[in-house]
N, C-alpha and C positions, 0 to 999 in steps of 0.2 A: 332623636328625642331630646327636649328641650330640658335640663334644668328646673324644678319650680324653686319661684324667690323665696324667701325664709317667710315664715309668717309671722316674723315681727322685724321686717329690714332694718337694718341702722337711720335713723328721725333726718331725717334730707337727702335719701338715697331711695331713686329709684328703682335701681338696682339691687339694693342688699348690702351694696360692696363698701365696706366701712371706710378704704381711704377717698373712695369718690367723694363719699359725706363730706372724710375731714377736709377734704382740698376746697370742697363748697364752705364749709363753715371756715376756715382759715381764709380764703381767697375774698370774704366779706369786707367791704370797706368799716377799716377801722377795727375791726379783730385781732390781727396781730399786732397792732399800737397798740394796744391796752393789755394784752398778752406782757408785749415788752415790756410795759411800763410795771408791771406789776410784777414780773420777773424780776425787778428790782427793790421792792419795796410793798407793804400794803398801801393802798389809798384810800381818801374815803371820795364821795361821787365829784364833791369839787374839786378834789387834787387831781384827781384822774381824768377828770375837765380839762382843767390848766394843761395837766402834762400830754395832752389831745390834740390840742393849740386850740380851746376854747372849742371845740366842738357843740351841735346843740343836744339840750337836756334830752329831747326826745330820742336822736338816734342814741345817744349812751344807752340812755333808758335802755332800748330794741336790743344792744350791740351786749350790754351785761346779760340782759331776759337769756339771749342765744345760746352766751360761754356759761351760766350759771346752767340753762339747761343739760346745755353740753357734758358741766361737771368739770366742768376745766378753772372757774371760779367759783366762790363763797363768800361771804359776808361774817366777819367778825368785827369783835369788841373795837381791833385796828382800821375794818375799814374791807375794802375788796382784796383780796388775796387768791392765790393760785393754790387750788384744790392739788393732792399726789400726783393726780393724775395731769395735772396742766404745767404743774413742774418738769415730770416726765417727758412731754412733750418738747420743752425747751431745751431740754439734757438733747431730747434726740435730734432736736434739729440745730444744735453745736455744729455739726462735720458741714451744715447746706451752709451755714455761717461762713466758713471757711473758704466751702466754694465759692459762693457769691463776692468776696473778697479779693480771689484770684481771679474771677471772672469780670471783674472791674479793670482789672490791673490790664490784662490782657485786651480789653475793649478800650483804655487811655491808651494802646499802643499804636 
């Protein structure tokens, strides 16, 4: 006997299964660039353009619509910023940081 899916699955998942979602919405060109960039600072759409490498207005446009859906951004008086929860995420993904660092070191060998 099969499992039935949740009747309100996680908004890009097939499945239900909530990190399949985020690996889809993180694995989007251009999402975790504007993650990073804003894990640093708020921006407003031009700065977070620039710090893009000029990206175009439309996919921004698409690329904020997603993470704003998501709840991992917001819009204030400053500009784009990372919502608690989009903070959170960057908090947790410190230690892949770490790895992907020594897994560089390890591939120049």
């Amino acid at each position: 006997m099969t499992t039935p899916l949740p009747k309100n699955p996680v908004r890009g998942s097939q499945t239900g299964i909530a990190i399949m979602a985020a690996f889809d919405l993180l694995g989007r060109k251009w999402n975790m660039r504007i993650l990073w960039e804003l894990n640093q600072t708020p921006l407003s759409f031009r700065g977070l353009q620039e710090k893009c490498d000029g990206m175009s207005p439309s996919v921004l446009n698409s690329r904020i619509k997603q993470l704003t859906e998501a709840k991992l951004i917001f819009t204030s008086q400053d500009g784009y910023q990372l919502t608690e929860l989009g903070k959170s995420l960057m908090v947790t993904l410190d230690p892949l940081r770490v790895w992907s660092a020594e897994w560089e070191a390890q591939l120049a060998k």
